[in-house]
matplotlib code that plots the C-alpha trace (Angstrom):
import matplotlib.pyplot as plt

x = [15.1, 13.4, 10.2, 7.6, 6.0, 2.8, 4.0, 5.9, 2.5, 0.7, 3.1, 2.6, -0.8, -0.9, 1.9, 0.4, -2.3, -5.0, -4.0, -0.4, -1.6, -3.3, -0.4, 1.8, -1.0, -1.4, 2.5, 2.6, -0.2, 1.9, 5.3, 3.6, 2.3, 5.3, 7.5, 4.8, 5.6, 9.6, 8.7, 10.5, 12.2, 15.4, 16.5, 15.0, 17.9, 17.7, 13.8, 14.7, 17.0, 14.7, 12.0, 14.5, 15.5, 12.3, 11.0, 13.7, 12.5, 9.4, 10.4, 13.2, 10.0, 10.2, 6.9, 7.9, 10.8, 12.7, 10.6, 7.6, 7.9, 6.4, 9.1, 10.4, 9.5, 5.8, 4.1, 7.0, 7.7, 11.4, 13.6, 16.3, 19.5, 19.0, 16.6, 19.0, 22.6, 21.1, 17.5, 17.3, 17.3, 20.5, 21.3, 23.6, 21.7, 18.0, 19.3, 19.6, 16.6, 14.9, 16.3, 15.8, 12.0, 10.8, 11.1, 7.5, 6.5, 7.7, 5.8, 7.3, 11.2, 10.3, 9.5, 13.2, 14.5, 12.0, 13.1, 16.8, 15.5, 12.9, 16.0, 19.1, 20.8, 21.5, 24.8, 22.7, 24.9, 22.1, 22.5, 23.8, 21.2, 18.3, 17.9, 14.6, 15.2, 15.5, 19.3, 20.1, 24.1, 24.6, 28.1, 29.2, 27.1, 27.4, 29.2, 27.0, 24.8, 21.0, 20.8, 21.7, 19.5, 16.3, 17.2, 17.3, 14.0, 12.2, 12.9, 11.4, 8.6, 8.1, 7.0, 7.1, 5.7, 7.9, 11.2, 10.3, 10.2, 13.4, 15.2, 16.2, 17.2, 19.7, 21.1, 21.6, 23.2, 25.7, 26.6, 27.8, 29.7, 31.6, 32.2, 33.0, 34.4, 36.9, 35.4, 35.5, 38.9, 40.6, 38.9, 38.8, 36.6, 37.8, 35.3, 35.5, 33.8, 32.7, 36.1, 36.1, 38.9, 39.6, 42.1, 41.1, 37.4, 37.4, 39.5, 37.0, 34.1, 36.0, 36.4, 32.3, 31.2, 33.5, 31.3, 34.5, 34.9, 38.5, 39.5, 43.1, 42.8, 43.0, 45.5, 48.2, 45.9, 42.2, 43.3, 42.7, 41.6, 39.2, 38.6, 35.1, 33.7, 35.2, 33.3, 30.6, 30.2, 30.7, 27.0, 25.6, 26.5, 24.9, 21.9, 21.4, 21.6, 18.7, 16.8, 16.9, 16.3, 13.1, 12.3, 13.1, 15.5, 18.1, 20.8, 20.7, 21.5, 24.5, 26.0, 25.9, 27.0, 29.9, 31.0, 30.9, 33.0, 35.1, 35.5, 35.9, 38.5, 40.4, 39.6, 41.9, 44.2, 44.9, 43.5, 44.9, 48.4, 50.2, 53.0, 50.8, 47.9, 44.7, 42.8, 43.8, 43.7, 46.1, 47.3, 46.2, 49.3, 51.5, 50.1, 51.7, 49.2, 48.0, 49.2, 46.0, 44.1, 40.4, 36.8, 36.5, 39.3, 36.5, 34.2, 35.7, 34.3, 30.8, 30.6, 31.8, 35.1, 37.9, 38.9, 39.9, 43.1, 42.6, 39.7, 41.8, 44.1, 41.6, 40.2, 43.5, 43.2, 39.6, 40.8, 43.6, 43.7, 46.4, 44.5, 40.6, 39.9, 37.0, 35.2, 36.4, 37.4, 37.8, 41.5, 43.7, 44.5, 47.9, 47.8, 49.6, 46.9, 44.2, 41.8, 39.2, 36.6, 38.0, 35.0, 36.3, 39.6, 39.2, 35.9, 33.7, 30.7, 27.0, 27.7, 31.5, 30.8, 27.9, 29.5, 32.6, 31.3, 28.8, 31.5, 33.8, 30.1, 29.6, 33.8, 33.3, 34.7, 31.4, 33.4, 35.2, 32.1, 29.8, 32.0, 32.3, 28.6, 27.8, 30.1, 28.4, 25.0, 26.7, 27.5, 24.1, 22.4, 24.4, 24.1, 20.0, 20.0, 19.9, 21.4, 24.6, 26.0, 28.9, 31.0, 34.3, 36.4, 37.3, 34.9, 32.0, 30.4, 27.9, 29.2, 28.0, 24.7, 21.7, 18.6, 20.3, 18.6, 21.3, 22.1, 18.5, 19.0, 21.8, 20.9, 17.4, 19.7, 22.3, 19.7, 17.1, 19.6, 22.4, 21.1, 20.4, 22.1, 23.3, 24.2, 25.8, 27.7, 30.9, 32.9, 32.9, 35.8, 37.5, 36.1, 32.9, 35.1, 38.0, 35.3]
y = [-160.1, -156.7, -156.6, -159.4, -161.2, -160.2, -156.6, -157.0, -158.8, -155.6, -153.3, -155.8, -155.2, -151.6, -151.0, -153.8, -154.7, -157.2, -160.5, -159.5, -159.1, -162.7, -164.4, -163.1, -164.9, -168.0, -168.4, -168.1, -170.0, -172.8, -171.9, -172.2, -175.8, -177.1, -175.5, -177.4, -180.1, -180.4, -180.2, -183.3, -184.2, -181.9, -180.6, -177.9, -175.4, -176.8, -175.8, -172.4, -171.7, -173.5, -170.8, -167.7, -168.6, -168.9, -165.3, -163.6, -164.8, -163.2, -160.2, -159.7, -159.7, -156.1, -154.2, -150.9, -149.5, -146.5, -143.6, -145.5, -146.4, -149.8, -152.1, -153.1, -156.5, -156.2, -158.1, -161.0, -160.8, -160.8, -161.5, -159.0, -160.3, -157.8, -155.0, -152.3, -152.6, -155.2, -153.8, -155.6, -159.1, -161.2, -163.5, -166.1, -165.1, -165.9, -168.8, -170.1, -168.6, -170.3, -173.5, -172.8, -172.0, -174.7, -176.8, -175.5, -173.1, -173.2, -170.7, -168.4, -170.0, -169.6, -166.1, -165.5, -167.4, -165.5, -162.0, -162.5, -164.4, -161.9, -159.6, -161.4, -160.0, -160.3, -161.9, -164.4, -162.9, -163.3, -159.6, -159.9, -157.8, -155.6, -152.6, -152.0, -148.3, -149.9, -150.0, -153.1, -154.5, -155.6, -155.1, -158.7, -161.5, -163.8, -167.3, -169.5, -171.8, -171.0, -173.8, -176.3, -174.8, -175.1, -178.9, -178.9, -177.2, -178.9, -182.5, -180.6, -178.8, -179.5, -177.5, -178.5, -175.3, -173.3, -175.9, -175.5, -172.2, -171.2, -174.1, -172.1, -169.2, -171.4, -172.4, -169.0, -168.6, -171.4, -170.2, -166.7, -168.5, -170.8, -168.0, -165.1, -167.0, -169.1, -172.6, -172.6, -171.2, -172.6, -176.1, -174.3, -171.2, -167.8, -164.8, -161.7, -158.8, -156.2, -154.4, -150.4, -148.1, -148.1, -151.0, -150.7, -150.7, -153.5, -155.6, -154.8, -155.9, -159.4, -159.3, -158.6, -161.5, -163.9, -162.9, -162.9, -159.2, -158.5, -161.7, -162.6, -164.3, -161.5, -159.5, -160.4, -160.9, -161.0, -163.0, -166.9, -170.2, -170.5, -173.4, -172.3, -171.3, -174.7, -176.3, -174.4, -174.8, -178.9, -178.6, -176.5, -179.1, -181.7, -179.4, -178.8, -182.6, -183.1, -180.5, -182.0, -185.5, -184.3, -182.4, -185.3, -183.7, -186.6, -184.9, -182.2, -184.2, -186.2, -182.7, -180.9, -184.8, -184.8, -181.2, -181.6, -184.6, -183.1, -180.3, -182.8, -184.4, -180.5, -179.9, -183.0, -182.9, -178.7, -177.0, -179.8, -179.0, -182.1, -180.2, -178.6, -181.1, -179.0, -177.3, -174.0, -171.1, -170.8, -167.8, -168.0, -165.9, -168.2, -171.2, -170.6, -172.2, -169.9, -170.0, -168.6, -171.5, -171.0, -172.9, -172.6, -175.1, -177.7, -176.9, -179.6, -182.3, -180.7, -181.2, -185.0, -184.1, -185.5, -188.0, -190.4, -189.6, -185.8, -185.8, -187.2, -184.4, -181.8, -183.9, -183.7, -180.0, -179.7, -181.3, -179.4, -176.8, -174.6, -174.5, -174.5, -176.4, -176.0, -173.0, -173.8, -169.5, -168.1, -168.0, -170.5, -169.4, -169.4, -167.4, -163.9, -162.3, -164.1, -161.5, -163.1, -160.8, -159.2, -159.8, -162.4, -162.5, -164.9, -165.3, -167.9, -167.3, -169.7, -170.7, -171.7, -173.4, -175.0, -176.2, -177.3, -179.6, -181.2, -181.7, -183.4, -185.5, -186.7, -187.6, -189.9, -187.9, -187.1, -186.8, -183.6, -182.2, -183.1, -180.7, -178.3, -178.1, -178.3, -175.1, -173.3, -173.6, -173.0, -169.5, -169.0, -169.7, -168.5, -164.8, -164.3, -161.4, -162.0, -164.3, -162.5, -162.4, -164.0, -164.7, -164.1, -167.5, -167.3, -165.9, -167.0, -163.3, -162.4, -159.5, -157.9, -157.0, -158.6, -160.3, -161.9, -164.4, -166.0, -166.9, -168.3, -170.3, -172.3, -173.0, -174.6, -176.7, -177.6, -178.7, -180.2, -181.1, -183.2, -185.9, -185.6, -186.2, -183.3, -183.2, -185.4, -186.8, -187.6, -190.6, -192.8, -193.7, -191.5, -191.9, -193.9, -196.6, -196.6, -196.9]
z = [-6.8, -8.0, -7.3, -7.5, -10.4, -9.5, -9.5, -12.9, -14.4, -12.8, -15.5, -18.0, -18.0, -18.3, -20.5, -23.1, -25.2, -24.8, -26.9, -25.7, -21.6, -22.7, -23.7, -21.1, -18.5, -20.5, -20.4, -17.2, -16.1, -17.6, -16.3, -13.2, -13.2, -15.1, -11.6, -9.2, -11.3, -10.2, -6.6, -5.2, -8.4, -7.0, -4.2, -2.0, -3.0, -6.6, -6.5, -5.1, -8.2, -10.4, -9.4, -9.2, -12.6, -14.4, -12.3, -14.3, -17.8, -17.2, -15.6, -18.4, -21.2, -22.2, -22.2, -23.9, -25.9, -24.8, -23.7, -24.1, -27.7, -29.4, -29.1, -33.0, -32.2, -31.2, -30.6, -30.4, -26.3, -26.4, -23.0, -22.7, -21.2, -17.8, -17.3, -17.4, -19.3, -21.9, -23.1, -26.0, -27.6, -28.8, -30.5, -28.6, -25.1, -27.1, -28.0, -24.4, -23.4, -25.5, -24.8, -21.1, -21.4, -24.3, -21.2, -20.6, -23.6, -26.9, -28.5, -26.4, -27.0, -30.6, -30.4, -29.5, -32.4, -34.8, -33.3, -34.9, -37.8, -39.0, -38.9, -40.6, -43.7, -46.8, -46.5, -44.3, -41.0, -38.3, -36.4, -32.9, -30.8, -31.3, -28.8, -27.6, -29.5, -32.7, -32.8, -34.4, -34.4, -38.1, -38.5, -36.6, -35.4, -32.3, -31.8, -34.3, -31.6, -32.4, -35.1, -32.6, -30.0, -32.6, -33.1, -29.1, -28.5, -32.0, -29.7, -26.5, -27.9, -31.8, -34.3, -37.7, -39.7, -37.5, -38.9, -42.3, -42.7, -40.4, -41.8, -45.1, -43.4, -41.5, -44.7, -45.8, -42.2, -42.7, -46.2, -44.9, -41.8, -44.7, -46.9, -44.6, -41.0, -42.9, -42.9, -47.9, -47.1, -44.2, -43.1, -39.5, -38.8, -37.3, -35.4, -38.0, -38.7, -41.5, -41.7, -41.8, -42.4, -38.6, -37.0, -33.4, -34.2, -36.6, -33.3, -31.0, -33.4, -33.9, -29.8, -29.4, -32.1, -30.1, -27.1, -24.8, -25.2, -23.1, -22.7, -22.5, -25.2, -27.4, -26.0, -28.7, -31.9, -32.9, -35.9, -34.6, -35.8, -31.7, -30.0, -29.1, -32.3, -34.5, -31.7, -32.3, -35.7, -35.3, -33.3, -36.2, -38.6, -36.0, -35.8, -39.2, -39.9, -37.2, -38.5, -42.5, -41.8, -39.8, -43.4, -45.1, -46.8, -47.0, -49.7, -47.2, -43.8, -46.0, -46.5, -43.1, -41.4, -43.9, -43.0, -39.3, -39.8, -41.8, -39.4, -36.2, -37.4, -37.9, -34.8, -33.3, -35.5, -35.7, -32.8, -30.3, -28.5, -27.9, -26.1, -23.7, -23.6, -24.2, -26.8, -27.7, -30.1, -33.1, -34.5, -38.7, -39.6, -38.3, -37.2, -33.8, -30.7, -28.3, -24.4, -23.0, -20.9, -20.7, -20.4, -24.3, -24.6, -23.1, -26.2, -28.3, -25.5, -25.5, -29.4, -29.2, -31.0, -28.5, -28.9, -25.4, -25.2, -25.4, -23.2, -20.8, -21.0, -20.8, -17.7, -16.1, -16.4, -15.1, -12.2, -10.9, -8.6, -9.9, -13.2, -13.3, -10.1, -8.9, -10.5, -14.5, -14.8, -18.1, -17.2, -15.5, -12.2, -12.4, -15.5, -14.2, -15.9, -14.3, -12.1, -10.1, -11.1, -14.5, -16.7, -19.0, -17.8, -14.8, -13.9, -14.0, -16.5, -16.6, -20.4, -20.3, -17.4, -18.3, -21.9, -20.1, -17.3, -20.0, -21.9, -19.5, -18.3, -21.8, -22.2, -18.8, -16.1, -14.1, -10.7, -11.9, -13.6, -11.2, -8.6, -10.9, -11.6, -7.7, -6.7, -9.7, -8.7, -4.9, -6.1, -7.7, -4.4, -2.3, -3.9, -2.7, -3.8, -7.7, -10.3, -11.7, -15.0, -13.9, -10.7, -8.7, -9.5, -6.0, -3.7, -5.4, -4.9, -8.2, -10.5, -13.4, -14.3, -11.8, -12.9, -15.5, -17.7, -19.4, -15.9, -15.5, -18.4, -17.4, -14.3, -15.3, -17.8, -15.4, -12.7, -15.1, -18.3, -16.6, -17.3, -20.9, -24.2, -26.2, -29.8, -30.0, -27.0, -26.6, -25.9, -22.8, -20.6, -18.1, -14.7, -15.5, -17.0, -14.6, -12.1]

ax = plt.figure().add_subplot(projection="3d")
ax.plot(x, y, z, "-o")
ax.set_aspect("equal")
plt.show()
């Protein structure tokens, strides 16, 4: 890793202030005793990660902006995504953070949320990063998950006060994602962007808010009814409903239940292809289904949409060697576009893994997950060195940026969280049942 804790908490020190020096020790303080705490719970490689992990959360807090500027969130401690490339704090990586580390602190998880919050726009878009320069991306937002990660860390580490106020600014967040992502329109949901004059910028802006930036996936239109996000936006509207019923805000918790039904059942009924067996992407203009196989075809699973017979389908898939056997890529292997270590064109990243093997847990086929999961956290611990952003789908060698605490994050949740519900989970059968 780079450098030690101690020596990162030595730069903390000087670079900071008092109450925020204070903080940074407290948090730490308990980050350390919760760690003791999983010593003999899991494995002695699981405990290795488990400590490599949480090291990079605190060694990602940012202590200074650029050329030794205040940061623009100060004194919130944001976690940048890694130390170097990523100086700065996102949306969709926050949100897993934050997940990650209400495990043990959730005042500091919160202060994630609140960065992006404090920040969202008028439209009620939340931004998708913040630079530590001040540089903040308004024009597109990220893949809509940090709802259903406040519902996730409000059953971990509650706050109530916190709830009520963010609550309404999720609203407003929803609102803008029916209006201007397609769900008023359509019944399914689309990534989009604020359009400008120029074509090519206006597809890469769709590409960045999908958070899959090159992927295949793209390569013959932006302009798609995705797997990924409808799934996505089924665990807002599960989220949401969590989050008004603890308001006791019943009206409310009807609405968001009825709209992520309603949405579930689009899901099966338009985003499934019967002819190839798995979720894919349609095309809007012409309805026509995607042939790009990827982990974001497993979100549907994850949000408790599939039903048995698809799941089964996608299991088959999971399972097979010529396809997404054993590493789950972000491209099929037999895909002749497929690279093993082409960014999001073949290899295998932390969060479409991790979605994808909880997914296929929760449906009842734990065998196939399970090896998924284990030659995941294989990689992870067999690259030393650092936790990478992502990894070859072959090799299992770390690429991308190092430190890396989306990384971090998933691998706390697949260690510690395999066990545990999501919202919601799916439907049994599969392997469990067959026995």
């Amino acid at each position: 890793m780079l450098g030690s804790l101690a020596g990162f908490a030595g730069r903390l020190r000087a670079a900071t202030n008092e109450p925020a020096r204070a903080s940074f020790d407290a948090s730490r303080t308990v980050a350390a005793r919760w760690l003791d705490q999983q010593q003999g719970r899991v494995s002695a490689r699981d405990f290795e990660l488990l400590r490599r992990a949480q090291d990079v959360f605190y060694q990602n807090i940012l202590t200074a902006g650029d050329e030794g500027k205040p940061l623009p969130w100060a004194p919130l401690r944001g976690i940048c995504p890694a130390p170097v490339k990523y100086r700065g704090v996102w949306d969709w990586d926050g949100s897993f953070h934050a997940l990650a580390i209400s495990r043990w602190d959730g005042e500091l998880a919160r202060e994630q949320l609140r960065i992006i919050l404090d920040r969202q726009q008028p439209s009620g878009l939340l931004i998708n990063n913040i630079r530590a320069n001040g540089l903040i991306r308004t024009r597109y937002g990220g893949p809509p998950i940090t709802p259903w990660a406040l519902a996730r860390i409000q059953e971990r580490a509650p706050d109530d006060a916190f709830l009520k106020r963010a609550y309404p600014q999720y609203v407003r967040y929803e609102q803008h994602l029916w209006r201007n992502r397609g769900g008023q329109a359509d019944g399914l949901f689309h990534y989009d962007t604020e359009l400008t004059h120029n074509a090519k910028e206006d597809r890469q802006a769709i590409r960045f808010e999908s958070g899959w930036d090159n992927s295949v996936r793209w390569d013959d239109s932006v302009d798609l009814w995705t797997v990924d996000m409808n799934g996505f936006m089924v665990l807002v509207y599960r989220g949401m409903e969590r989050m008004a019923r603890r308001l006791s805000l019943p009206a409310d918790a009807a609405r968001w239940h009825a709209r992520g039904e309603a949405l579930a059942a689009q899901i099966r009924e338009r985003l499934f292809d019967a002819k190839t067996g798995a979720y894919l992407d349609r095309r809007r203009d012409t309805g026509r289904f995607s042939d790009v196989l990827t982990a974001a075809s497993f979100q549907p699973l994850f949000a408790g949409v599939a039903d048995a017979a698809q799941a089964g389908a996608m299991a088959k898939l999971a399972a097979d060697p010529g396809k997404l056997f054993p590493a789950m890529p972000t491209l099929a292997y037999d895909d002749p576009r497929y690279l093993s270590g082409g960014y999001w064109r073949g290899p295998a990243w932390p969060e479409t893994t991790y979605f994808a093997v909880k997914g296929l847990k929760s449906c009842g086929y734990a065998k196939t997950a399970e090896a998924i999961r284990q030659n995941f956290l294989g990689w992870c611990a067999n690259n030393p060195e650092a936790l990478y952003e992502y990894y070859d789908s072959r090799s299992g060698k770390g690429l991308g940026e190092i430190q890396y605490a989306g990384t971090a994050a998933f691998i706390i949740e697949l260690i510690l969280g395999w066990n545990e519900p999501d919202i919601p989970t799916g439907p049994q059968g599969g392997e469990t049942r067959r026995g």
